[in-house]
N, C-alpha and C positions, 0 to 999 in steps of 0.2 A: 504494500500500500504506500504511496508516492507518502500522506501526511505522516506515517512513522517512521517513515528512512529519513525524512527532516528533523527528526528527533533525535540524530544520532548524537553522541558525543556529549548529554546534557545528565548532569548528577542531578536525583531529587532527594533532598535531606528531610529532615525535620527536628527542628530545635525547640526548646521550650520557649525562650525569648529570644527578639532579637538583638544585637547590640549596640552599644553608642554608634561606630561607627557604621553598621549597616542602616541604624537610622538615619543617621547626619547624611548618607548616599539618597535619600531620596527626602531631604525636607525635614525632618522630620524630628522632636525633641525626644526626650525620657518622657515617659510618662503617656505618650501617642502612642495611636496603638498602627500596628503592621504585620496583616497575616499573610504576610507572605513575600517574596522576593527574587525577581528573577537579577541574576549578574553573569555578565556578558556579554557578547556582541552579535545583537538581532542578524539575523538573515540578511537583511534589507541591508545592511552596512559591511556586509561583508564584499571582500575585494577578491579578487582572480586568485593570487597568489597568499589567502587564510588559509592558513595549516598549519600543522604542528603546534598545537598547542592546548592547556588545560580545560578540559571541561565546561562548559557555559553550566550554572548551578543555579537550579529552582530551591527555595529554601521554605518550608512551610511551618511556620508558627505555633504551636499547639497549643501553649497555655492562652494567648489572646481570643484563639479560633472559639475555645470551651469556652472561656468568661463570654462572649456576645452568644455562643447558642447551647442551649443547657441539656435538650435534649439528643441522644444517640444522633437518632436518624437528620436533626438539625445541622451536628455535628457534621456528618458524612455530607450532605450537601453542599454548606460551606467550605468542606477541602475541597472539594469537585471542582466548586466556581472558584475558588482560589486559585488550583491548579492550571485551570482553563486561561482563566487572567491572566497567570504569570506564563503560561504557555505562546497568549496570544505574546507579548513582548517577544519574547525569542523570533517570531515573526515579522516583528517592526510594527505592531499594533500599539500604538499610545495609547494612555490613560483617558484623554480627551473621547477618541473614539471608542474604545470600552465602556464608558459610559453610555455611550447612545445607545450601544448594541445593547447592554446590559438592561438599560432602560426601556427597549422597545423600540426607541427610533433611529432603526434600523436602515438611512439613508445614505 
């Protein structure tokens, strides 16, 4: 399948929090919440001659993810759309337009 051979190469972790500086990388103080984090260089900005090199790393949140949804199955939804979000990035999909799609307007 063409969308999982564009997957190669990418680590998915899972931390309890994130840290000073994985916040400070997108905005963001102590105390803000962040579930989740793609690091590395989208598709869309990669060049002819990208190679040889570490892992692009999706990072998912755990304890933020529980405190906003309390039940299991809440749980498991929000990794999903997390996952998804930080997936579309590795794609060159911005914040801006995940929103829309996220929201429904889908233009």
């Amino acid at each position: 399948d063409e969308f999982i051979s564009r997957l190669e190469n990418i680590d998915v972790v899972v931390e309890d929090y994130p840290t000073q500086s994985q916040l400070a990388s997108v905005g963001l103080r102590r105390g803000q919440t962040l579930l989740g984090l793609y690091e590395g260089v989208p598709l869309t900005k990669r060049g002819a001659h990208y190679g040889l090199v570490p892992p692009d790393k999706i990072t998912i949140f755990q304890k933020p993810i529980e405190a906003k949804r309390k039940h299991n199955a809440e749980i498991i939804a929000e990794i999903q759309r997390v996952v998804r979000h930080e997936i579309a990035h590795h794609f060159g999909i911005g914040d801006a337009r995940l929103e829309q799609i996220e929201e429904g307007n889908d233009y």
